[in-house]
N, C-alpha and C positions, 0 to 999 in steps of 0.2 A: 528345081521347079519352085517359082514363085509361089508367096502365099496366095496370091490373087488366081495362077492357074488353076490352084489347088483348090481353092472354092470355088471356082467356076465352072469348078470338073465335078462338084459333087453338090447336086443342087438341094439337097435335104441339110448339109451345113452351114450353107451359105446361100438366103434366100437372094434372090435377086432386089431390087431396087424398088419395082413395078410391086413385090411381094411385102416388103418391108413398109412400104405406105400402104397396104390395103390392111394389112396388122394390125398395125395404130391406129388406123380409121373405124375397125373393127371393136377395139376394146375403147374408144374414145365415146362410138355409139351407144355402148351397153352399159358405161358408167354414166350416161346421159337419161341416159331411158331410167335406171336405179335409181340415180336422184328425182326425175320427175317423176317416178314413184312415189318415192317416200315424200315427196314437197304433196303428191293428191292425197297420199294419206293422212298427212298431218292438215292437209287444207281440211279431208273429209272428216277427220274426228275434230280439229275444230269447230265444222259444221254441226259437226252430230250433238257436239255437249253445248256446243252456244247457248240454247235454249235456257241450258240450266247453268250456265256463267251468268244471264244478263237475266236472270227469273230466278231467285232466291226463294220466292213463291212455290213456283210448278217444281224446283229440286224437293224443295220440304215436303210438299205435298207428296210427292213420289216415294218418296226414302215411308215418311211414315202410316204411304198405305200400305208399300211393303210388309214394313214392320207388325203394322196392325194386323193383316192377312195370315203374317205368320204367328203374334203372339196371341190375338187377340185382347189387347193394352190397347189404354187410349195414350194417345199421344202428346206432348205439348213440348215446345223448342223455344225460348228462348230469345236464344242468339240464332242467325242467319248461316243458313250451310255455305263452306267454302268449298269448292271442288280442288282438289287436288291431282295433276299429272303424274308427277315423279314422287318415290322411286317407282310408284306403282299407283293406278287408278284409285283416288279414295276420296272421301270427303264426309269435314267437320262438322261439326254443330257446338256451340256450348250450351250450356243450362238445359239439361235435357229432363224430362218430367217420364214418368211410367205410372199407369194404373189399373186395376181391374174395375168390374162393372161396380163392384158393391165396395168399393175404396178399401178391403182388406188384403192388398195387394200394392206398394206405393215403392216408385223406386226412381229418386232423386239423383241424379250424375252432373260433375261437372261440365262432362265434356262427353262428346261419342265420335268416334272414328269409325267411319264403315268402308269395308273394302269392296272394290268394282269390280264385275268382269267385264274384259275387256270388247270383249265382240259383241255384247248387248251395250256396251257403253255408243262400238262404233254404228250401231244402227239408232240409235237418239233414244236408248234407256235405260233406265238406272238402275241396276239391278246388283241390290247388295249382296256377298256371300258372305261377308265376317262382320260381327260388330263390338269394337273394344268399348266399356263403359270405364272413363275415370274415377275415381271415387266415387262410384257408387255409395248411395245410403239407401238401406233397406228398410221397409215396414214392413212388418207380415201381424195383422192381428186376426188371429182368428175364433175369437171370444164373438166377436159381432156378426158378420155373418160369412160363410167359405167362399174363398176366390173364386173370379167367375169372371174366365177368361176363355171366351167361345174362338180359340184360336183352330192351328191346325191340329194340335194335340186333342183337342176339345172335341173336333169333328171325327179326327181316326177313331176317337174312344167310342163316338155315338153310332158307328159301321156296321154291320153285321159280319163276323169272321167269315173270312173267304167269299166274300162277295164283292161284285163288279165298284161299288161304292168303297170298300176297303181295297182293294187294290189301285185306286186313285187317290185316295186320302194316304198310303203308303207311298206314294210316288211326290208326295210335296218336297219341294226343294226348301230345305232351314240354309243351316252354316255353321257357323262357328262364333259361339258368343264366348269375349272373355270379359274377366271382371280383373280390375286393378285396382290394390288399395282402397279397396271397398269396408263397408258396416253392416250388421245385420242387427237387426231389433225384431225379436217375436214377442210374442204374448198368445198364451195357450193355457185357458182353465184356470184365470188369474195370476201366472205367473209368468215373468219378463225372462228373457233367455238373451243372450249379446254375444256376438262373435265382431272381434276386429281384424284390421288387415287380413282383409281376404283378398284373396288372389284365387282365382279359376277360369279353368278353360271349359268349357261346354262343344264338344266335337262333335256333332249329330247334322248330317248331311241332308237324310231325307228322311222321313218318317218315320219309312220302315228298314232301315239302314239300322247297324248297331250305333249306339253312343255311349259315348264315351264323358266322364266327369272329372278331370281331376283339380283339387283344391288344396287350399293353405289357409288356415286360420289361427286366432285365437282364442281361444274359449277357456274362460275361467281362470285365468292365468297362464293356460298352456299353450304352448303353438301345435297345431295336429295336422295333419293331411289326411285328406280322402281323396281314395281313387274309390269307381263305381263305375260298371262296363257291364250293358244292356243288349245282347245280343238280335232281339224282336223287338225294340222300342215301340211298335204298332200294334202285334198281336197283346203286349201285356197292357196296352190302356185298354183295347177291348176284354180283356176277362183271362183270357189266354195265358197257357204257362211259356217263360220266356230265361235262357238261362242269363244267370247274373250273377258278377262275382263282385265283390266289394272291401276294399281294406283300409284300416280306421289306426296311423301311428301317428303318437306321443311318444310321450317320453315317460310318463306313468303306464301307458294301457298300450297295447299290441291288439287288434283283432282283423279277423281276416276270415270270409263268406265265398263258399262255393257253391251256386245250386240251382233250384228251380224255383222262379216267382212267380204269383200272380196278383194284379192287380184288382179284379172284381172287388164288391161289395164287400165279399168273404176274404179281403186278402189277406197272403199267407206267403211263404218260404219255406222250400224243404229242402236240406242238400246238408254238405258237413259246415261246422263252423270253427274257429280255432282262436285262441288266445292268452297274451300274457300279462302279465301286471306284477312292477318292483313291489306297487303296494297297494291292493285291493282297497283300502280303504281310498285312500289318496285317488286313484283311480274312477270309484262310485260318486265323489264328490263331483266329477266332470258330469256328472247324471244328475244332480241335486239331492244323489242316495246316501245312507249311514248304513256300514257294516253291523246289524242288531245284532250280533253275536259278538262273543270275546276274543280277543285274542289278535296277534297283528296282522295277517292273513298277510302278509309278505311272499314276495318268489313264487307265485305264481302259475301255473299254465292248465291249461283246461282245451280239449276236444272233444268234439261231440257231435254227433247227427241227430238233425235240430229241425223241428218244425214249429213257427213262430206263425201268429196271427195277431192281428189287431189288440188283442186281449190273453193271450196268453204266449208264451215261448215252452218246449216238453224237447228236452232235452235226453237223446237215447243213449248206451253205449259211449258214457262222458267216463270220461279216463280227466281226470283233475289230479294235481300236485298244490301244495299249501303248506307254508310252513314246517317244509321238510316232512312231511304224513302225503301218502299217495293214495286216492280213494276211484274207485270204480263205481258207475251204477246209475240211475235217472235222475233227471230234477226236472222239476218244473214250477215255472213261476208266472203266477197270471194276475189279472186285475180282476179284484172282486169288490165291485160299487167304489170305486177311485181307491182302492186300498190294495199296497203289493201282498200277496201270497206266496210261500215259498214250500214247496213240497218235496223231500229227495228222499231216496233210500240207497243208503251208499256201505258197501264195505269193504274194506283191509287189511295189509297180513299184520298189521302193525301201526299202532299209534301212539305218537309222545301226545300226551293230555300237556303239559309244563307249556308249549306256546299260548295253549289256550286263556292260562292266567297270568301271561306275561303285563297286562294291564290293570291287574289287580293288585290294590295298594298295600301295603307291606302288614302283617300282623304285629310286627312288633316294632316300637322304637327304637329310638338311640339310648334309651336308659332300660330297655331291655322289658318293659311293661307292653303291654297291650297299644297298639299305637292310637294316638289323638287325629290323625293326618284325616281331614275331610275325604268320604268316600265318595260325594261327587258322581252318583251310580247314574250312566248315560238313559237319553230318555228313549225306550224300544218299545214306544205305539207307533210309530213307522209302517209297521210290516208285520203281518204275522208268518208264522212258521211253522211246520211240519217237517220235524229230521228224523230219521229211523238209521241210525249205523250200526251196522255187524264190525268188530272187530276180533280177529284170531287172538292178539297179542296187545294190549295196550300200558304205558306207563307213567306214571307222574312222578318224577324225581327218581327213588330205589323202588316205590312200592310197583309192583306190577301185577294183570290183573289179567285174564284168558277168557276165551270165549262169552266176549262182553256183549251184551244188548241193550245201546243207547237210547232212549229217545230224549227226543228236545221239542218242548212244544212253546211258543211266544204268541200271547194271545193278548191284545188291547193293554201292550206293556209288560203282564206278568211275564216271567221267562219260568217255565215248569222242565226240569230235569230228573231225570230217571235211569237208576240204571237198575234195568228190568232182571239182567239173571251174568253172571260174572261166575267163574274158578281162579278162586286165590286163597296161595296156601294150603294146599291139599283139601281148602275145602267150598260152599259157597257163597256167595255175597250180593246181597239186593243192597239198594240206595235209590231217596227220590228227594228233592227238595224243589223248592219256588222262591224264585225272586221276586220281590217288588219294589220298584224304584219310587221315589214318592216327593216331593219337596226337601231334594239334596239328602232324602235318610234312604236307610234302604231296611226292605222285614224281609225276615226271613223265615222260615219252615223246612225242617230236615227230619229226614228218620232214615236210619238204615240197620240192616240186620246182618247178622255170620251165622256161618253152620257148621261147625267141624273145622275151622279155620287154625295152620300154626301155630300157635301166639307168638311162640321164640322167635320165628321167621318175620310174623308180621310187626312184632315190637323193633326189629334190629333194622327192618326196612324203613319204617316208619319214625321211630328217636332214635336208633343206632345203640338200644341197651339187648337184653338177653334175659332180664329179672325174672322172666315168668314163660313156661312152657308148657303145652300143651294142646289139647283141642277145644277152642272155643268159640262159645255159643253168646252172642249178644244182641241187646235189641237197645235203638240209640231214640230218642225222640226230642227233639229243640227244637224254641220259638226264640226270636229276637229279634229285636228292631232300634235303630240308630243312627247316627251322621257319620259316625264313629265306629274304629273296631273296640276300642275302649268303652262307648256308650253302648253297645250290642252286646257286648260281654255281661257288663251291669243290669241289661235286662233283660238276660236270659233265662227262661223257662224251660222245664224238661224234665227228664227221665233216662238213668240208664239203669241196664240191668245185664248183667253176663257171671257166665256159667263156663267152669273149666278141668276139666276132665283128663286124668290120665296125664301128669304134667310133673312138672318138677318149679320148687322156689329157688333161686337163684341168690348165692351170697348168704344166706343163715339156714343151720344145721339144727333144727327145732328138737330132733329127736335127740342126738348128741348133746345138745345140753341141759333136757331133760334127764338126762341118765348120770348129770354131774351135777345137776343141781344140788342134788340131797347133799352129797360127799366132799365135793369141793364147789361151791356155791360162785365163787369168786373167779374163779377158773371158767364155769360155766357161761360167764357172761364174754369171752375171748372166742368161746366155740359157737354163741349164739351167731357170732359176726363173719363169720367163715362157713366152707361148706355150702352143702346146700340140701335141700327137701325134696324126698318124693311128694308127691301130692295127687291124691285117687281122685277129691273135686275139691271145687269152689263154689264159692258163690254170694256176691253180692247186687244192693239195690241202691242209690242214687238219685232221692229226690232233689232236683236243681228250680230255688227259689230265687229272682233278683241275682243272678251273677252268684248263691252261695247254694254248695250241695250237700246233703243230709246223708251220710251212710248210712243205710240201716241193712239189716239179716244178711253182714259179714262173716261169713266163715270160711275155714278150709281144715280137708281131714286127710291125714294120712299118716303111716305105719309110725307108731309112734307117738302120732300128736292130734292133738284139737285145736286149732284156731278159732280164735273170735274177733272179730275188728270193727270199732263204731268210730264216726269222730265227721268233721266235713274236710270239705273242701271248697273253696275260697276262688274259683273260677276267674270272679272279678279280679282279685287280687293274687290272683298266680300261688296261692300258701294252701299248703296240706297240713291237716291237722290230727291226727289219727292215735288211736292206743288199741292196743292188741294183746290180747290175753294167750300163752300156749298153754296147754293140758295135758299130764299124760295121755295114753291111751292105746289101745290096743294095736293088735298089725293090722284091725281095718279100717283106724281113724276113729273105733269107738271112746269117747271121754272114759278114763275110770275112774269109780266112787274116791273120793278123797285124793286122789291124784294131785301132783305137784303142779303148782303155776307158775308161769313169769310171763310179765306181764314190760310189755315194751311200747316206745312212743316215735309215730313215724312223725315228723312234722319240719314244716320248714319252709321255704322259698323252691319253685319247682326245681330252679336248677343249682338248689344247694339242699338234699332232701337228706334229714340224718335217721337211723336207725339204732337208738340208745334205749336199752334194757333199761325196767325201774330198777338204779342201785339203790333203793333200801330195801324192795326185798331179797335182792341176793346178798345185802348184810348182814341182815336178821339172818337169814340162813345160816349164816359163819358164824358159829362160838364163840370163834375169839374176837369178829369185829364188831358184834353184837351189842355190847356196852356202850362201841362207840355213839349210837343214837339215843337223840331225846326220850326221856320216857313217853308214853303217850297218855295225855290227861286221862284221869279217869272218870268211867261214867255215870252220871249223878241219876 
């Protein structure tokens, strides 16, 4: 069978002749009809935008009553809109101008692209939905008087919630503004503020549609982004809570907002809020803030549920980290008459105090005195402050100190510190002092008290000796003021005074070589140096004049011996000067009549301190070495 019977035998494979031209006829019709389609469509949409091809006028005019409608900004163009076809409906303008009514609103562009839609374009009108601005430059002063721009924003806000006028002023159609390589200039309560290269999108469809913010800037030297996402854009101009979240990253500062806004009069935010910072300080600087506290407030992080207003931020249930200390508890920080406040009650199982003086300038030089190094004390009228901290466990260096109660209070500069009630060393300890920073000097004011305190413990934690033990009682009092820790020493004022109780002297055996003085005298002065003292009490007084201090009603008594000790001490110049008499004396520390003396000289450089017996009276004691000394003149 031929190929030809074979099609002709099966007429669904092999149309016939008559079928084959009605085919082609058929698909030759319908791509005729397509084209003279698309040839009406393109005749009709060039019909439809003619107008605003060959009227440069009635486009401008159109675009910026748009614009106007929906920002309420006056307008001003420049240059002549171009309409653009391809890749998509749009069209140019250069030199484009933005204003509000009262000129504290001003926003200068190179150029502006607006995007068309296409089916109000094919009916003959212009209806923008996107608008790029090229570099933009912003003015925002609001020193003169507040923007006032009666746009659609303007009108939702002036609605009554849920009513017939708010669910139309919700139904306005915006777009989509973005910004390219833009400028911002504010000025706010006489201060200028600058962000460059900016870059944002502004996503907000229709009124009451969610919008969306996100941005790139620079500020202060940093590059940061903001995102900002408005859930009610409509109900929160009207007064209405609307949820909003918001995240603010650098490269200093981390922060990020979850919660409920509102816009009213009263506005406010309540919801969680979260953040971190390499360096608190560095970070505040983005704010035009100063950390008025010490210390590098480094690493960062803080959480909290937070309710902020116009005037105040109260921050609940903040769980913060800082400089390796982890602190729980409130804070709040508000504006009182253009001035920050800062108020927190925070506490801890545990605190290093040691970051807190990490910026504090060294006490001693390189030749081992008191240092000369300018103390340069920062200037803290900034801000005042109210801190209250509980701490279980707190430490500075070895000394460590329990159940501490901080406060901090920074008032018009002064910084006033206290620590209200403390367990250290089996016993307790108050301390309170004030700073005051002043024309690069700094004064200062201290006192602090003990109760029953170590010694052995708190001397070994504190210089790393052991010389003296027991339980004691002090009360500290110093004034001073200087550029210098060298000038502060020099003029310092004061009083100490401490009491010690049920102890032991460390290193000389008082009783011991009482008991040899008589017999071998010479001998005596090897055993004064060795050993060591019980001791029932003490007690001495410490007038401190100009950097130099006055011992006076030295004593100490126990089994055995009487101690006496006058002499000063040389504050400024680091030297102790001291002479010390022992006594016989009973097992209760009583002196006995006519009892044996020796009498010894503590003196020296603090950290070369010698303790040398008078040898001539432990010569004169010895028969045989007796001759050896001068006679002593005699008395006329």
């Amino acid at each position: 069978m031929s190929l030809s019977s074979d099609a002709e035998g099966d007429p669904k494979q092999a149309p016939s002749a008559r079928g084959r031209f009605a085919w082609v006829t058929a698909n030759k019709r319908n791509l005729l009809i397509g084209a003279l389609t698309a040839l009406l469509g393109v005749c009709g949409a060039a019909v439809a935008v003619a107008p605003w091809l060959y009227s440069s006028t009635a486009a401008q005019s159109a675009i910026a009553a748009q614009l106007q409608d929906a920002t309420g900004l006056y307008i001003q163009a420049h240059g002549k809109p171009r309409l653009l076809l391809a890749p998509r409906p749009s069209v140019s303008i250069e030199g484009v101008a933005f204003a509000d009514h009262n000129g504290a609103l001003v926003i200068q562009a190179e150029e502006l692209f607006g995007g068309l839609k296409l089916l109000p374009l094919l009916s003959g009108r212009l209806d923008v939905d996107s608008i790029t601005l090229i570099r933009p430059r912003i003015k925002v002063d609001l020193d003169q008087k507040p923007i006032d721009a009666p746009g659609a924003a303007a009108r939702a806000a002036a609605t009554q919630p849920a009513s017939p006028a708010a669910q139309k002023a919700d139904n306005f159609r915006l777009g989509v503004l973005n910004l390219v390589d833009g400028s911002l200039r504010l000025r706010r309560n006489g201060k200028d503020y600058a962000a460059d290269r900016v870059s944002a999108t502004l996503d907000w469809r229709k009124i009451g549609e969610p919008a969306a913010l996100t941005s790139a800037f620079d500020w202060r030297g940093e590059r940061l982004q903001l995102i900002l996402w408005v859930a009610r854009p409509g109900m929160l101009l009207r007064g209405d809570p609307s949820v909003v979240t918001a995240r603010l990253d650098g490269e200093s500062l981390k922060l990020e907002a979850q919660g409920v806004a509102e816009a009213s009069a009263n506005a406010r935010y309540a919801g969680r809020v979260a953040g971190s910072a390499a360096s608190v300080r560095q970070a505040l600087t983005l704010f035009d803030l100063d950390a008025p506290l010490p210390g590098p407030f480094g690493d960062a992080r803080l959480s909290a549920q937070a309710v902020i207003t116009a005037r105040e931020a109260a921050l609940k249930d903040l769980q913060v980290q800082v400089d390796g200390n982890a602190f729980e508890g409130d804070l709040t920080l508000r504006d009182d008459d253009g001035k920050p406040r800062l108020t927190a009650a925070l506490k801890s199982d545990f605190v290093a105090l040691k970051p807190m003086l990490a910026d504090a300038p060294p006490l001693l030089g390189p030749d081992g005195q008191w240092s000369r190094e300018p103390l340069d004390p920062p200037n803290l009228s900034g801000v005042d402050v109210d801190l209250d901290v509980t701490a279980r466990h707190a430490r500075l260096g070895r000394l460590t100190i329990d159940e501490a109660r901080i406060f901090l209070a920074l008032r018009d500069g002064v910084l006033d510190l206290s620590l209200a009630e403390a367990q250290a060393y089996r016993g307790a300890l108050k301390a309170h002092a004030t700073f005051k920073p002043a024309d690069g000097a700094l004064t200062v004011h201290a006192s602090a008290q003990t109760a029953g305190v170590d010694a052995r413990a708190l001397l070994w934690d504190a210089l790393g000796t052991q010389t003296l033990g027991g339980a004691l009682d002090s009360s500290l009092a110093l004034d001073a003021s200087g550029a210098a820790v060298a000038d502060m020493m020099h003029s310092l004022n004061g009083r100490f005074s401490a009491a010690l109780s049920d102890g032991e002297i460390t290193g000389v055996d008082f009783e011991r070589a009482l008991r040899r003085f008589e017999k071998r005298p010479l001998s005596s002065a090897q055993a004064a140096r060795s050993g060591s003292s019980a001791l029932q009490n003490a007690r001495l007084s410490l007038l401190i004049e100009n950097g130099v201090g006055a011992l006076s009603e030295g004593e100490a008594h126990g089994p055995g011996f009487a101690l006496r000790f006058e002499g000063s001490a040389n504050l400024a110049e680091r030297i102790l000067a001291l002479k010390a008499a022992a006594q016989e004396a009973d097992a209760a520390g009583k002196p006995r009549d006519k009892g044996l003396q020796i009498a010894f000289d503590l003196a020296g450089g603090w950290d070369e301190l010698r303790l040398a017996p008078d040898p001539q009276a432990f010569i004169r004691r010895s028969g045989a070495a007796a001759p050896l000394l001068p006679e002593a003149p005699p008395i006329e």
